[in-house]
C-alpha positions in Angstrom: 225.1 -26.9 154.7 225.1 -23.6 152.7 227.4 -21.1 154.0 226.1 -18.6 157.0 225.4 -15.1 155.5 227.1 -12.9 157.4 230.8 -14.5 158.1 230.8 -16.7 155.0 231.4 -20.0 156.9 230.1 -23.7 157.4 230.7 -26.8 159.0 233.0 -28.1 157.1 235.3 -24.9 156.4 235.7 -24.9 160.0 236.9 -28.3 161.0 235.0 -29.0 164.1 236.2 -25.8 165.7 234.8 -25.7 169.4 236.8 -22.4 170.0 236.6 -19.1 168.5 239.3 -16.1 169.3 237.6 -12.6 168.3 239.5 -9.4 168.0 237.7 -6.6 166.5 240.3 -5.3 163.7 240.0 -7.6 160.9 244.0 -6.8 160.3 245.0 -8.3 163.7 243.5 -11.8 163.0 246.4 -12.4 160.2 249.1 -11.6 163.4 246.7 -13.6 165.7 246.4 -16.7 163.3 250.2 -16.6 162.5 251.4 -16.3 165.9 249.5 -19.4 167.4 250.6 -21.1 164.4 252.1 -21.1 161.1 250.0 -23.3 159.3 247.1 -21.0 160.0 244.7 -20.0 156.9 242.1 -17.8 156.1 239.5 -19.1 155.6 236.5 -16.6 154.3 236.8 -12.3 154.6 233.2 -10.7 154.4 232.3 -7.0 155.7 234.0 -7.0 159.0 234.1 -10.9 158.9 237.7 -12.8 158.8 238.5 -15.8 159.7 241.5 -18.0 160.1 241.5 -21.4 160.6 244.5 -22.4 163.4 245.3 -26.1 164.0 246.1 -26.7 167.7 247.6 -29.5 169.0 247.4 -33.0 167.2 244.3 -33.0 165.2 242.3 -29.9 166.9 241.5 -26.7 165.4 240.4 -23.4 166.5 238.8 -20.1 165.0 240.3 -16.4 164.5 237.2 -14.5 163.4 237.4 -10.4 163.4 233.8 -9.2 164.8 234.3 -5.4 164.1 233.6 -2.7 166.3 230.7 -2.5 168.9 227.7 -5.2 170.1 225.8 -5.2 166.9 228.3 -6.8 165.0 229.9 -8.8 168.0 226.6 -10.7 168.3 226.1 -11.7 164.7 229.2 -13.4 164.5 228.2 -15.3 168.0 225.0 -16.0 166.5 226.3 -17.8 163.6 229.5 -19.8 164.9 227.4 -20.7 167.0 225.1 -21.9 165.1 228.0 -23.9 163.1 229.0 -25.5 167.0 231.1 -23.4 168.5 230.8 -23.1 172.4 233.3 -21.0 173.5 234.2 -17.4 172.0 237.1 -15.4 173.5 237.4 -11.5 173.0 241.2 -10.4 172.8 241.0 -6.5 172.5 242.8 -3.0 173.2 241.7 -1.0 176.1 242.1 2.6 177.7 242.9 1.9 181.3 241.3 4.7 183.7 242.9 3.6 186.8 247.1 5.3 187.7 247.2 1.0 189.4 247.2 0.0 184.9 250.3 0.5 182.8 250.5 0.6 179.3 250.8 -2.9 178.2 248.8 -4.6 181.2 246.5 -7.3 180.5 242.9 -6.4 181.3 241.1 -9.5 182.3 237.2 -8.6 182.7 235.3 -10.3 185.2 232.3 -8.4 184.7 230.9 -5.8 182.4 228.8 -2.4 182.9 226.2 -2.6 180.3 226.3 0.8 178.0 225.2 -0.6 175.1 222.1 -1.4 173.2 222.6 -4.8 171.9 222.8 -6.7 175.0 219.2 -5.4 175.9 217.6 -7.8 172.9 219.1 -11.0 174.6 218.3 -9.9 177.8 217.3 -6.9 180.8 219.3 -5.0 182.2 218.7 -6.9 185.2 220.8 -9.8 183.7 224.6 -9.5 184.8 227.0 -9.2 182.1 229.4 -11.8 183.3 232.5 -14.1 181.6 232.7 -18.2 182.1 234.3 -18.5 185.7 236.3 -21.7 183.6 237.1 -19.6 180.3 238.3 -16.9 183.1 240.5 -18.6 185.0 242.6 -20.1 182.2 243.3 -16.6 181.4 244.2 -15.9 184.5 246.4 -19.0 185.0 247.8 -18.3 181.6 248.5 -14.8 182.2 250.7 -16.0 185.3 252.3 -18.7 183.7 253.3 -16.0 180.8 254.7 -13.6 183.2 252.4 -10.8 181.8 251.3 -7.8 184.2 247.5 -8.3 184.5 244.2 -7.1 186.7 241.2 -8.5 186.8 238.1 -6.7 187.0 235.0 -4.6 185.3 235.1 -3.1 182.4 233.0 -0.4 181.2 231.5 -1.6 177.7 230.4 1.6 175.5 228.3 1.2 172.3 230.6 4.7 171.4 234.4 5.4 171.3 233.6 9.3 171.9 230.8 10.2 174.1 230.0 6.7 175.4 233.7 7.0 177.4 233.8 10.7 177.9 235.8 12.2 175.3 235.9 15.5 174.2 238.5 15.5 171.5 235.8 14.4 168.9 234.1 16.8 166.3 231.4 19.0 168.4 233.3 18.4 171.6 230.4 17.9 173.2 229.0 14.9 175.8 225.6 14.0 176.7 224.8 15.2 180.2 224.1 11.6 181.0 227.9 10.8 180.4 229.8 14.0 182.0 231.4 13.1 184.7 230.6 9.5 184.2 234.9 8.4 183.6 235.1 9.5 187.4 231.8 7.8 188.7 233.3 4.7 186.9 237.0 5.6 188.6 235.3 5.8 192.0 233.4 2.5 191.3 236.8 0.8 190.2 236.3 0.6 187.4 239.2 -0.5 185.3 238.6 0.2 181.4 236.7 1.4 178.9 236.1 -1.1 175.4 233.3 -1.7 172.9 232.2 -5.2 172.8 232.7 -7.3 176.4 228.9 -6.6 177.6 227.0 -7.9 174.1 229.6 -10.5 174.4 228.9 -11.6 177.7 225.1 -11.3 177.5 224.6 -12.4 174.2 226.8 -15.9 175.2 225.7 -16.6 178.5 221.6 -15.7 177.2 222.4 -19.0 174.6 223.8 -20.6 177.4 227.3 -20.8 176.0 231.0 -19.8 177.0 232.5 -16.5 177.2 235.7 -14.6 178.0 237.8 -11.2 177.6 241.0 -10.4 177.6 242.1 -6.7 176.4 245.6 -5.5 176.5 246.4 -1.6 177.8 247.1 1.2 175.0 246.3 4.3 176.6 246.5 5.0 180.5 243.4 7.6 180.4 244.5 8.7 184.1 247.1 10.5 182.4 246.8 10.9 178.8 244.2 10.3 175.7 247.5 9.9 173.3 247.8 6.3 171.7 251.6 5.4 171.0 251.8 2.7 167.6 254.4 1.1 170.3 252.1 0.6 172.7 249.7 -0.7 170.8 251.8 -3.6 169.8 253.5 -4.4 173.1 249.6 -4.5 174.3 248.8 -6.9 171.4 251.6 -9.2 171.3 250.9 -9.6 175.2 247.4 -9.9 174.7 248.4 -13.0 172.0 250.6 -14.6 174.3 248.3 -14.8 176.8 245.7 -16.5 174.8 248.7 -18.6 173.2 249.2 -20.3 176.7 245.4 -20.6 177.3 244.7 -22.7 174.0 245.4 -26.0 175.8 243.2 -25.5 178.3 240.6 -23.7 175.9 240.4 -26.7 173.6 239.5 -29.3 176.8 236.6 -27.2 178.1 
Protein backbone atom coordinates (compact mmCIF):
# COMPACT_ATOMS: atom_id res chain seq x y z
CA UNK A 1 0.00 0.00 0.00
CA UNK A 2 1.36 3.40 -1.15
CA UNK A 3 1.72 5.94 1.56
CA UNK A 4 -1.56 8.25 2.46
CA UNK A 5 -0.94 11.80 1.00
CA UNK A 6 -1.47 13.94 3.56
CA UNK A 7 0.38 12.37 6.88
CA UNK A 8 2.88 10.28 4.85
CA UNK A 9 1.95 6.91 6.48
CA UNK A 10 0.86 3.21 5.75
CA UNK A 11 0.17 0.00 7.07
CA UNK A 12 3.13 -1.19 7.72
CA UNK A 13 4.99 2.11 9.05
CA UNK A 14 2.44 1.93 11.73
CA UNK A 15 2.52 -1.51 13.18
CA UNK A 16 -1.00 -2.30 13.59
CA UNK A 17 -1.64 0.81 15.58
CA UNK A 18 -5.41 0.72 16.92
CA UNK A 19 -4.78 4.01 18.89
CA UNK A 20 -3.92 7.34 17.82
CA UNK A 21 -2.96 10.32 20.49
CA UNK A 22 -3.40 13.86 18.62
CA UNK A 23 -2.14 17.14 19.93
CA UNK A 24 -2.22 19.93 17.61
CA UNK A 25 1.55 21.39 17.88
CA UNK A 26 3.65 19.24 15.85
CA UNK A 27 6.61 20.18 18.61
CA UNK A 28 4.63 18.51 21.53
CA UNK A 29 4.39 15.02 19.82
CA UNK A 30 8.43 14.61 20.29
CA UNK A 31 7.62 15.27 24.42
CA UNK A 32 4.40 13.15 23.98
CA UNK A 33 6.22 10.19 22.25
CA UNK A 34 9.18 10.39 24.64
CA UNK A 35 7.34 10.50 27.74
CA UNK A 36 5.03 7.31 27.14
CA UNK A 37 8.21 5.82 26.09
CA UNK A 38 11.73 5.93 25.22
CA UNK A 39 11.87 3.78 22.39
CA UNK A 40 9.43 6.08 20.58
CA UNK A 41 10.25 7.16 16.87
CA UNK A 42 9.16 9.32 14.27
CA UNK A 43 7.93 7.98 11.94
CA UNK A 44 6.98 10.52 8.85
CA UNK A 45 6.75 14.78 9.33
CA UNK A 46 4.57 16.32 6.45
CA UNK A 47 2.81 20.01 6.61
CA UNK A 48 1.31 19.88 10.05
CA UNK A 49 1.60 16.00 9.98
CA UNK A 50 4.11 14.15 12.70
CA UNK A 51 3.96 11.07 13.79
CA UNK A 52 5.68 8.88 16.38
CA UNK A 53 5.44 5.54 16.57
CA UNK A 54 5.14 4.39 20.69
CA UNK A 55 5.41 0.73 21.69
CA UNK A 56 3.06 -0.07 24.51
CA UNK A 57 3.12 -2.86 26.52
CA UNK A 58 4.59 -6.24 25.18
CA UNK A 59 4.15 -6.21 21.54
CA UNK A 60 1.41 -3.26 21.09
CA UNK A 61 1.93 -0.04 19.54
CA UNK A 62 0.24 3.25 19.43
CA UNK A 63 0.22 6.56 17.31
CA UNK A 64 1.42 10.30 18.24
CA UNK A 65 0.29 12.21 15.13
CA UNK A 66 0.16 16.27 15.38
CA UNK A 67 -3.25 17.40 13.45
CA UNK A 68 -2.52 21.25 13.48
CA UNK A 69 -4.82 23.76 14.32
CA UNK A 70 -8.63 23.85 13.72
CA UNK A 71 -11.33 21.07 12.09
CA UNK A 72 -10.03 21.15 8.65
CA UNK A 73 -6.91 19.70 9.35
CA UNK A 74 -8.13 17.55 12.42
CA UNK A 75 -10.43 15.60 10.01
CA UNK A 76 -7.86 14.79 7.31
CA UNK A 77 -5.70 13.09 9.64
CA UNK A 78 -8.89 11.04 10.99
CA UNK A 79 -9.73 10.34 7.60
CA UNK A 80 -6.63 8.71 6.70
CA UNK A 81 -5.53 6.69 10.02
CA UNK A 82 -8.47 5.65 9.66
CA UNK A 83 -8.31 4.51 6.65
CA UNK A 84 -4.88 2.68 7.63
CA UNK A 85 -7.16 0.91 10.79
CA UNK A 86 -7.08 2.99 13.45
CA UNK A 87 -10.38 3.09 15.65
CA UNK A 88 -9.75 5.14 18.35
CA UNK A 89 -8.19 8.88 18.22
CA UNK A 90 -7.63 10.81 21.38
CA UNK A 91 -7.20 14.72 21.38
CA UNK A 92 -4.75 15.89 24.17
CA UNK A 93 -4.78 19.84 23.98
CA UNK A 94 -4.37 23.36 25.88
CA UNK A 95 -7.40 25.16 26.78
CA UNK A 96 -8.58 28.70 28.20
CA UNK A 97 -10.85 27.89 31.06
CA UNK A 98 -13.83 30.49 31.33
CA UNK A 99 -15.21 29.28 34.55
CA UNK A 100 -13.32 31.04 38.40
CA UNK A 101 -14.40 26.67 39.46
CA UNK A 102 -10.84 25.82 36.64
CA UNK A 103 -7.30 26.53 37.76
CA UNK A 104 -4.47 26.76 35.71
CA UNK A 105 -3.26 23.35 35.18
CA UNK A 106 -6.76 21.43 35.44
CA UNK A 107 -7.55 18.73 33.24
CA UNK A 108 -10.47 19.57 30.99
CA UNK A 109 -12.21 16.36 30.06
CA UNK A 110 -15.05 17.21 27.38
CA UNK A 111 -18.04 15.33 27.39
CA UNK A 112 -19.62 17.19 24.78
CA UNK A 113 -18.84 19.93 22.30
CA UNK A 114 -20.76 23.31 20.99
CA UNK A 115 -20.36 23.16 17.41
CA UNK A 116 -18.65 26.65 16.12
CA UNK A 117 -17.01 25.32 13.40
CA UNK A 118 -17.43 24.55 9.70
CA UNK A 119 -15.94 21.29 9.31
CA UNK A 120 -18.15 19.28 11.38
CA UNK A 121 -21.18 20.47 9.16
CA UNK A 122 -19.74 18.15 5.95
CA UNK A 123 -19.99 14.92 8.11
CA UNK A 124 -23.00 15.87 9.58
CA UNK A 125 -26.07 18.66 10.69
CA UNK A 126 -26.08 20.52 13.13
CA UNK A 127 -28.65 18.47 14.58
CA UNK A 128 -26.03 15.71 15.23
CA UNK A 129 -24.53 15.97 18.83
CA UNK A 130 -20.90 16.51 18.99
CA UNK A 131 -20.19 13.91 21.58
CA UNK A 132 -16.84 11.74 22.92
CA UNK A 133 -16.96 7.61 23.30
CA UNK A 134 -18.66 7.14 26.81
CA UNK A 135 -15.69 4.08 26.96
CA UNK A 136 -12.71 6.35 25.63
CA UNK A 137 -14.26 8.90 28.32
CA UNK A 138 -14.27 7.19 31.24
CA UNK A 139 -10.69 5.81 31.03
CA UNK A 140 -9.80 9.36 31.13
CA UNK A 141 -11.68 9.98 33.80
CA UNK A 142 -10.58 6.86 35.77
CA UNK A 143 -7.13 7.70 34.73
CA UNK A 144 -7.26 11.21 35.75
CA UNK A 145 -8.22 9.87 39.34
CA UNK A 146 -5.83 7.34 39.54
CA UNK A 147 -3.08 10.17 38.61
CA UNK A 148 -4.27 12.51 41.21
CA UNK A 149 -4.73 15.35 38.61
CA UNK A 150 -7.39 18.13 39.30
CA UNK A 151 -9.98 17.57 36.50
CA UNK A 152 -13.82 18.63 35.37
CA UNK A 153 -15.69 17.18 33.01
CA UNK A 154 -17.91 18.89 30.81
CA UNK A 155 -18.63 21.02 27.30
CA UNK A 156 -16.38 22.69 25.63
CA UNK A 157 -16.87 25.41 23.31
CA UNK A 158 -15.06 24.32 19.91
CA UNK A 159 -14.16 27.62 17.67
CA UNK A 160 -12.98 27.38 14.06
CA UNK A 161 -10.98 30.88 15.37
CA UNK A 162 -8.61 31.66 18.23
CA UNK A 163 -9.70 35.52 18.05
CA UNK A 164 -13.24 36.26 17.29
CA UNK A 165 -14.61 32.74 17.42
CA UNK A 166 -13.80 32.98 21.53
CA UNK A 167 -14.33 36.61 22.03
CA UNK A 168 -11.07 38.30 21.95
CA UNK A 169 -10.30 41.68 21.43
CA UNK A 170 -6.60 41.80 21.76
CA UNK A 171 -6.26 40.77 17.95
CA UNK A 172 -5.36 43.27 15.05
CA UNK A 173 -8.82 45.36 14.34
CA UNK A 174 -10.08 44.63 17.81
CA UNK A 175 -13.12 44.01 16.59
CA UNK A 176 -15.84 40.91 17.02
CA UNK A 177 -18.67 39.91 14.92
CA UNK A 178 -21.97 40.87 16.55
CA UNK A 179 -22.83 37.23 16.45
CA UNK A 180 -19.90 36.58 18.99
CA UNK A 181 -20.19 39.74 21.51
CA UNK A 182 -21.25 38.74 24.46
CA UNK A 183 -21.19 35.14 23.42
CA UNK A 184 -17.93 34.12 26.41
CA UNK A 185 -20.79 35.08 28.95
CA UNK A 186 -23.79 33.24 27.18
CA UNK A 187 -21.30 30.22 27.16
CA UNK A 188 -20.37 31.14 31.15
CA UNK A 189 -24.15 31.12 31.92
CA UNK A 190 -24.60 27.89 29.99
CA UNK A 191 -21.57 26.20 31.88
CA UNK A 192 -19.66 26.13 29.72
CA UNK A 193 -16.20 25.26 30.66
CA UNK A 194 -13.50 26.08 27.78
CA UNK A 195 -12.85 27.38 24.75
CA UNK A 196 -10.37 25.02 22.08
CA UNK A 197 -10.19 24.46 18.30
CA UNK A 198 -10.64 20.96 17.30
CA UNK A 199 -12.99 18.70 19.90
CA UNK A 200 -16.36 19.35 17.75
CA UNK A 201 -14.77 18.15 13.98
CA UNK A 202 -13.19 15.55 16.18
CA UNK A 203 -16.22 14.26 17.70
CA UNK A 204 -18.47 14.59 14.63
CA UNK A 205 -16.20 13.60 12.13
CA UNK A 206 -15.39 10.06 14.42
CA UNK A 207 -18.57 9.18 15.62
CA UNK A 208 -20.17 10.10 11.60
CA UNK A 209 -17.50 6.95 10.59
CA UNK A 210 -18.77 5.30 13.44
CA UNK A 211 -15.45 5.16 15.23
CA UNK A 212 -13.96 6.22 18.69
CA UNK A 213 -13.30 9.53 20.12
CA UNK A 214 -12.09 11.38 23.13
CA UNK A 215 -10.55 14.86 24.53
CA UNK A 216 -8.58 15.70 27.13
CA UNK A 217 -7.18 19.45 27.21
CA UNK A 218 -5.06 20.70 30.05
CA UNK A 219 -5.76 24.62 31.57
CA UNK A 220 -3.31 27.49 30.41
CA UNK A 221 -5.14 30.50 30.80
CA UNK A 222 -8.13 31.09 33.44
CA UNK A 223 -10.05 33.62 31.01
CA UNK A 224 -12.31 34.53 34.16
CA UNK A 225 -9.47 36.46 35.22
CA UNK A 226 -6.83 37.00 32.70
CA UNK A 227 -6.03 36.49 28.76
CA UNK A 228 -2.11 36.30 29.77
CA UNK A 229 -0.47 32.74 28.96
CA UNK A 230 2.50 31.97 31.48
CA UNK A 231 5.40 29.41 29.42
CA UNK A 232 5.00 27.71 33.13
CA UNK A 233 1.65 27.14 32.81
CA UNK A 234 1.71 25.80 29.77
CA UNK A 235 3.96 23.03 30.67
CA UNK A 236 2.45 22.07 34.12
CA UNK A 237 -0.86 21.89 31.78
CA UNK A 238 0.99 19.66 29.31
CA UNK A 239 2.88 17.37 31.43
CA UNK A 240 -0.60 16.77 33.29
CA UNK A 241 -2.37 16.46 30.21
CA UNK A 242 0.52 13.45 29.25
CA UNK A 243 0.17 11.85 32.47
CA UNK A 244 -3.23 11.50 32.19
CA UNK A 245 -3.16 9.81 28.92
CA UNK A 246 0.05 7.84 30.14
CA UNK A 247 -2.33 6.01 32.71
CA UNK A 248 -5.14 5.57 30.14
CA UNK A 249 -2.91 3.65 27.44
CA UNK A 250 -3.72 0.31 29.10
CA UNK A 251 -7.11 0.68 28.95
CA UNK A 252 -6.93 2.46 25.47
CA UNK A 253 -5.11 -0.35 23.82
CA UNK A 254 -7.99 -3.12 25.10
CA UNK A 255 -10.94 -1.18 23.64
Amino acid sequence: MAKIYHIQLDRKMIRNAKVAILPGDPGRVIKIGKNLSPKSRELAFNREYRSYLVPVGKKENILVVSTGIGGPSTAICIEELAVLGVTTFVRIGTTGSIQKSLKVGDVVITSGSVRLDGTSTHYAPLSYPAIPDFFVTRILVEAAEKAGISFKVGITASSDTFYPGQERYDSFTGYVIRDFQGSMKEWQKLNVLNYEMESSALFTTVSALGLRAGCIAGVIVSRASTEKIKKIDVKRAEDNTIEVIRKSIPKLISL
